[in-house]
C-alpha positions as CSV (number, residue, x, y, z in Angstrom):
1,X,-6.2,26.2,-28.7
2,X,-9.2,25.5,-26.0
3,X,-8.3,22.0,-26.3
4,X,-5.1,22.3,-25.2
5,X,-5.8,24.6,-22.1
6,X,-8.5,22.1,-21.4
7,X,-5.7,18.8,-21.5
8,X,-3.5,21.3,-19.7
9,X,-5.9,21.6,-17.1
10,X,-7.6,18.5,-16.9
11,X,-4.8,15.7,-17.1
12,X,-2.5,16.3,-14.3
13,X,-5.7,16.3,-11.9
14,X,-7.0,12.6,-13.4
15,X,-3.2,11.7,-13.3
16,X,-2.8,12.5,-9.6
17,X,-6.3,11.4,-8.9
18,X,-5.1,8.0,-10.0
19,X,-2.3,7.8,-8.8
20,X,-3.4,8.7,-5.3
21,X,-6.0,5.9,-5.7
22,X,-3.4,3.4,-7.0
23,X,-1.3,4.1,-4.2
24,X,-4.1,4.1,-1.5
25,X,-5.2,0.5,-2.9
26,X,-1.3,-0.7,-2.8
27,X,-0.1,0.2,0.1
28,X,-3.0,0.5,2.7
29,X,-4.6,-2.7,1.4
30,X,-2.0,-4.8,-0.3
31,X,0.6,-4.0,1.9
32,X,-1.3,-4.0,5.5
33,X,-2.5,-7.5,4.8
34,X,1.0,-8.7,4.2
35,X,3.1,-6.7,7.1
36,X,-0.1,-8.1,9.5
37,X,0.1,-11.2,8.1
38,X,4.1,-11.5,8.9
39,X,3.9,-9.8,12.2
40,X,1.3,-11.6,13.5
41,X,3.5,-15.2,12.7
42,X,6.8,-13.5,13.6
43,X,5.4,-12.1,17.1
44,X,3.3,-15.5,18.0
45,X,-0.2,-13.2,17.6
46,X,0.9,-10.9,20.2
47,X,1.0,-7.6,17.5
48,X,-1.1,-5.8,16.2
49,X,-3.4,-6.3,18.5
50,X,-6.5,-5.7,16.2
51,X,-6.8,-6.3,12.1
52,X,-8.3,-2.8,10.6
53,X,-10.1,-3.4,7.9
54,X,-10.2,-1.2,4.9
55,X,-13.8,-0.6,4.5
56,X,-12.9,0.7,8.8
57,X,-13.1,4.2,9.7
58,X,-10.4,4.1,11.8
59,X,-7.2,4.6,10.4
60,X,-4.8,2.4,9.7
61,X,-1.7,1.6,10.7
62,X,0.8,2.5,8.3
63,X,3.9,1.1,10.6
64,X,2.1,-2.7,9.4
65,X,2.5,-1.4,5.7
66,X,5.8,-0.7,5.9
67,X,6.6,-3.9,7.3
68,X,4.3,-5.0,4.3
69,X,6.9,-3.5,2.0
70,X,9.7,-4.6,3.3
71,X,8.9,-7.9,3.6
72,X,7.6,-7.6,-0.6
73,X,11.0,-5.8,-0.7
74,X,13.2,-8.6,0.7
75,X,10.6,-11.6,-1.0
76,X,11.2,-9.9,-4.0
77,X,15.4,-9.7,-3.6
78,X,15.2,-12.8,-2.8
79,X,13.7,-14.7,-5.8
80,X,16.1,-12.5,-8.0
81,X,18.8,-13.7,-6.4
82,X,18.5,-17.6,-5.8
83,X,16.8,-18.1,-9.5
């Protein structure tokens, strides 16, 4: 009975923890590298004007991990499709 009040309690806050980390890693590291990546080749180095590292305390900009996605998205599509 205590031990299943204490996995009651205890497992959905490790789940979320991870999965807050999991997501955090994926899409603000993962993700930024590759949407700054594209946009700085597509845009000629003109945008964004400054790569914010992870380890920064400023916060970064999560327009450049959505193009991230998107471009993973579409890569993604793509080699389903032509294979």
């Amino acid at each position: 009975m205590v031990f299943e009040v204490v996995i009651e309690a205890v497992l959905p806050a490790v789940g979320r923890i991870l999965i807050y980390v999991f997501l955090d890693i994926i899409f603000h590291l993962v993700l930024y590298l590759v949407g700054y990546s594209f946009l700085k080749v597509v845009t000629l180095g003109k945008h964004p004007k400054e790569f914010i590292s992870p380890r920064s305390s400023k916060k970064s900009d999560n327009k450049v991990s959505l193009v991230g996605l998107v471009v993973c998205v579409v890569s993604i599509l793509a080699i389903f499709y032509f294979v």
